[in-house]
DOBA-114784 format. One line per field, with one value per atom (N, C-alpha, C): residue number from 1; residue in three letters; atom name; y, x negated, z negated. Coordinates in pm, whole numbers, plus 50000, padded with zeros to 5 digits. Layout:
<sites>
k <- [NUM;...]
r <- [ala;...]
a <- [CA;...]
north <- [Y;...]
east <- [X;...]
up <- [Z;...]
</sites>
This chain:
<sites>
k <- [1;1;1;2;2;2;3;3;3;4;4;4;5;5;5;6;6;6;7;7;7;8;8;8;9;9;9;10;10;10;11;11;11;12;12;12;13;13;13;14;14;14;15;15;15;16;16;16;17;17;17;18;18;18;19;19;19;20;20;20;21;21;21;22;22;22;23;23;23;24;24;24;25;25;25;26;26;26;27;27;27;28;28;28;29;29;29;30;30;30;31;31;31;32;32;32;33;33;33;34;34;34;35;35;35;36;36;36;37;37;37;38;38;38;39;39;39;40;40;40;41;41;41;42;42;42;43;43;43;44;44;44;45;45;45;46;46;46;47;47;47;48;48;48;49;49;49;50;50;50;51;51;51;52;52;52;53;53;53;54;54;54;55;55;55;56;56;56;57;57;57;58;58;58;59;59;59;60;60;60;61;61;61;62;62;62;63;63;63;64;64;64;65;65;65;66;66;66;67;67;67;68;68;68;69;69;69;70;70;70;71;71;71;72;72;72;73;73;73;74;74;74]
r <- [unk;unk;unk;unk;unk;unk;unk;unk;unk;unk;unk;unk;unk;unk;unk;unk;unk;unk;unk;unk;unk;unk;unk;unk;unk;unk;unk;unk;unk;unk;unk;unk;unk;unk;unk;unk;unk;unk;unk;unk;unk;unk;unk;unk;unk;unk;unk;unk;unk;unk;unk;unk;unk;unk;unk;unk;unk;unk;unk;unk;unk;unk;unk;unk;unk;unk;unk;unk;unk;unk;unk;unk;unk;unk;unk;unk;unk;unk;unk;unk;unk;unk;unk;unk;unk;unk;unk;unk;unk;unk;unk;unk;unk;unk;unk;unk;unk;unk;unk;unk;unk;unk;unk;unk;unk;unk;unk;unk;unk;unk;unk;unk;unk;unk;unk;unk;unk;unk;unk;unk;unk;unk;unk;unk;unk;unk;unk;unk;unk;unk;unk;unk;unk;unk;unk;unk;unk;unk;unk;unk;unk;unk;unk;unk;unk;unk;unk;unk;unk;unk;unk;unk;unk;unk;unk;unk;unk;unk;unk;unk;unk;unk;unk;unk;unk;unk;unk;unk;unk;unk;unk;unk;unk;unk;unk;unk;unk;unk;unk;unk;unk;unk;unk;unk;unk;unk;unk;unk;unk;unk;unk;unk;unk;unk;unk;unk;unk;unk;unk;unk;unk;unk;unk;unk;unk;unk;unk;unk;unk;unk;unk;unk;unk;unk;unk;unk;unk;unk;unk;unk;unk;unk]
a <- [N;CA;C;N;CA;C;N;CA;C;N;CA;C;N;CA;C;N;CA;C;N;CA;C;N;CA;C;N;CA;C;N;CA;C;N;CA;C;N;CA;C;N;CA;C;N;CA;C;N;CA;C;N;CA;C;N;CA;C;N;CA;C;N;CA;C;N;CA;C;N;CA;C;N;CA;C;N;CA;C;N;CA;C;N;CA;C;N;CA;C;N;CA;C;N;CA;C;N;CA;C;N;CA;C;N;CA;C;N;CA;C;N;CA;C;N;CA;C;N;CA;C;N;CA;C;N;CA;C;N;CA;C;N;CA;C;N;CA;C;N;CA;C;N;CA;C;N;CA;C;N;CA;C;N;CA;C;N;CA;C;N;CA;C;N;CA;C;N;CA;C;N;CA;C;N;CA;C;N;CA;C;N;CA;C;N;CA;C;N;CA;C;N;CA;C;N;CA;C;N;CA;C;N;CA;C;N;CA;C;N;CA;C;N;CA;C;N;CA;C;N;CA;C;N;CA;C;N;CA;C;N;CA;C;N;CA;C;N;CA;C;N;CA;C;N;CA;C;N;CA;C;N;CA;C;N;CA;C]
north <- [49882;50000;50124;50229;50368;50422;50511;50614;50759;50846;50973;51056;51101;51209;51286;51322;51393;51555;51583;51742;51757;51636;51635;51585;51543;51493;51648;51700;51878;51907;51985;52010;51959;51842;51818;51856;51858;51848;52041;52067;52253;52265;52212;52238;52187;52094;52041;52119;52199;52247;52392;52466;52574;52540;52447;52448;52431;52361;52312;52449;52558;52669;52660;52601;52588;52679;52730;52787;52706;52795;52792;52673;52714;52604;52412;52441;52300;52275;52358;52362;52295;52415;52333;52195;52193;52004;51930;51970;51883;51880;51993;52058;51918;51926;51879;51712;51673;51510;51505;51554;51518;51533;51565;51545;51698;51800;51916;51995;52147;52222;52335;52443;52529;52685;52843;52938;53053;53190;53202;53379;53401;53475;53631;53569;53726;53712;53819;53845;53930;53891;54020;54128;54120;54165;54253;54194;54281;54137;54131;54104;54048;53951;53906;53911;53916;53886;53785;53699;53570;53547;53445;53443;53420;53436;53412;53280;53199;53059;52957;52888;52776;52638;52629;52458;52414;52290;52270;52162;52160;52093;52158;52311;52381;52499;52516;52599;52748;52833;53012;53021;53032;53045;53161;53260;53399;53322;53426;53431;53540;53494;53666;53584;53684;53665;53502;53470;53325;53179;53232;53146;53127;53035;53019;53052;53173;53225;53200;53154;53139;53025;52960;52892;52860;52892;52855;52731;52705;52600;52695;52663;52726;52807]
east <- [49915;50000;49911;49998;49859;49943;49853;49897;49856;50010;49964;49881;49806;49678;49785;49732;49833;49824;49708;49739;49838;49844;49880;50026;50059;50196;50227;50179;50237;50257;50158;50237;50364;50326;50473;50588;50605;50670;50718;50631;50651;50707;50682;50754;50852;50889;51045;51114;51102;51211;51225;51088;51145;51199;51204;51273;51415;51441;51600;51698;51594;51670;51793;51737;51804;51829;51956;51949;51904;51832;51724;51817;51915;51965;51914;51940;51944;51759;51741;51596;51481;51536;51436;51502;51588;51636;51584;51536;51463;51317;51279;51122;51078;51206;51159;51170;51257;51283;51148;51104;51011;50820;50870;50739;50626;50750;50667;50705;50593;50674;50712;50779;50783;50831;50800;50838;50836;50913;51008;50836;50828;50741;50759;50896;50960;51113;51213;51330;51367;51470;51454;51364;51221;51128;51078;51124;51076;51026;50809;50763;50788;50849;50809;50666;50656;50528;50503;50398;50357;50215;50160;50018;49913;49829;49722;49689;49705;49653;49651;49600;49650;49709;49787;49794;49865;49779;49776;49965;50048;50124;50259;50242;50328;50340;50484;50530;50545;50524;50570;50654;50779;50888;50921;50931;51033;51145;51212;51400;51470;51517;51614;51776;51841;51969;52002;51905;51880;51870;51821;51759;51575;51513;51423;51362;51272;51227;51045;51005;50831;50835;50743;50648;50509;50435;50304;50262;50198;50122;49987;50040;49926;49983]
up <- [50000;50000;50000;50098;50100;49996;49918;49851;49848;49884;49880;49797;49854;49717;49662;49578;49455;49508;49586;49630;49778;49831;49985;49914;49772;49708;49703;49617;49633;49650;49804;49940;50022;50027;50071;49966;49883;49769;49769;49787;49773;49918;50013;50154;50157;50131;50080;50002;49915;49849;49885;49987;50035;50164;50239;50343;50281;50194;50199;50106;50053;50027;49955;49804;49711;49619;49508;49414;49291;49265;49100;49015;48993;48892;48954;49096;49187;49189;49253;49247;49123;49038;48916;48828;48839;48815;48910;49028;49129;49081;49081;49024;48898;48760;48656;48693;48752;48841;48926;48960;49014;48895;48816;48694;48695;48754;48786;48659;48613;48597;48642;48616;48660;48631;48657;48601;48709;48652;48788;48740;48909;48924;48943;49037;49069;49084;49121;49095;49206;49322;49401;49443;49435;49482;49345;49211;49097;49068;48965;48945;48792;48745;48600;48538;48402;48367;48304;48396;48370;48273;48242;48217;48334;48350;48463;48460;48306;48327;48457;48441;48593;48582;48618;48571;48740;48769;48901;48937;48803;48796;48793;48853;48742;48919;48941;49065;49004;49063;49001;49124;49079;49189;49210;49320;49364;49424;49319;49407;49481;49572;49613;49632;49543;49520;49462;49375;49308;49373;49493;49606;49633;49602;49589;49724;49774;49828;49886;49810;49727;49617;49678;49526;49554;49424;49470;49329;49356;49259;49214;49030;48955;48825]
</sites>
């Protein structure tokens, strides 16, 4: 059996859930089902304040109009 690398698991994983253009509520029940975590970055083009830390397991999501817009890993 091949197994996907855990960074090329990500990617796909982060391109999947911005293509299918989910709201936040749907989204991060997918996010946490899938063993991720995650915290919201921005708001309609206004900036939350996050920590700088990194954690390679963990999405910073933007929303516009509570539609997941952006995520990055970190």
């Amino acid at each position: 059996v091949c197994e996907v690398p855990a960074a090329k698991a990500r990617k796909n994983f982060r391109a999947e859930l911005l293509t299918a253009k989910l709201p936040i509520v749907q989204a991060t029940q997918e996010i946490e089902q899938a063993g991720y975590e995650w915290r919201v970055g921005s708001v309609d083009g206004e900036a939350m304040l996050v920590t700088q830390d990194y954690r390679i397991n963990r999405l910073t999501l933007s929303l516009n109009n509570e539609i997941i817009t952006k995520a990055k890993w970190g």
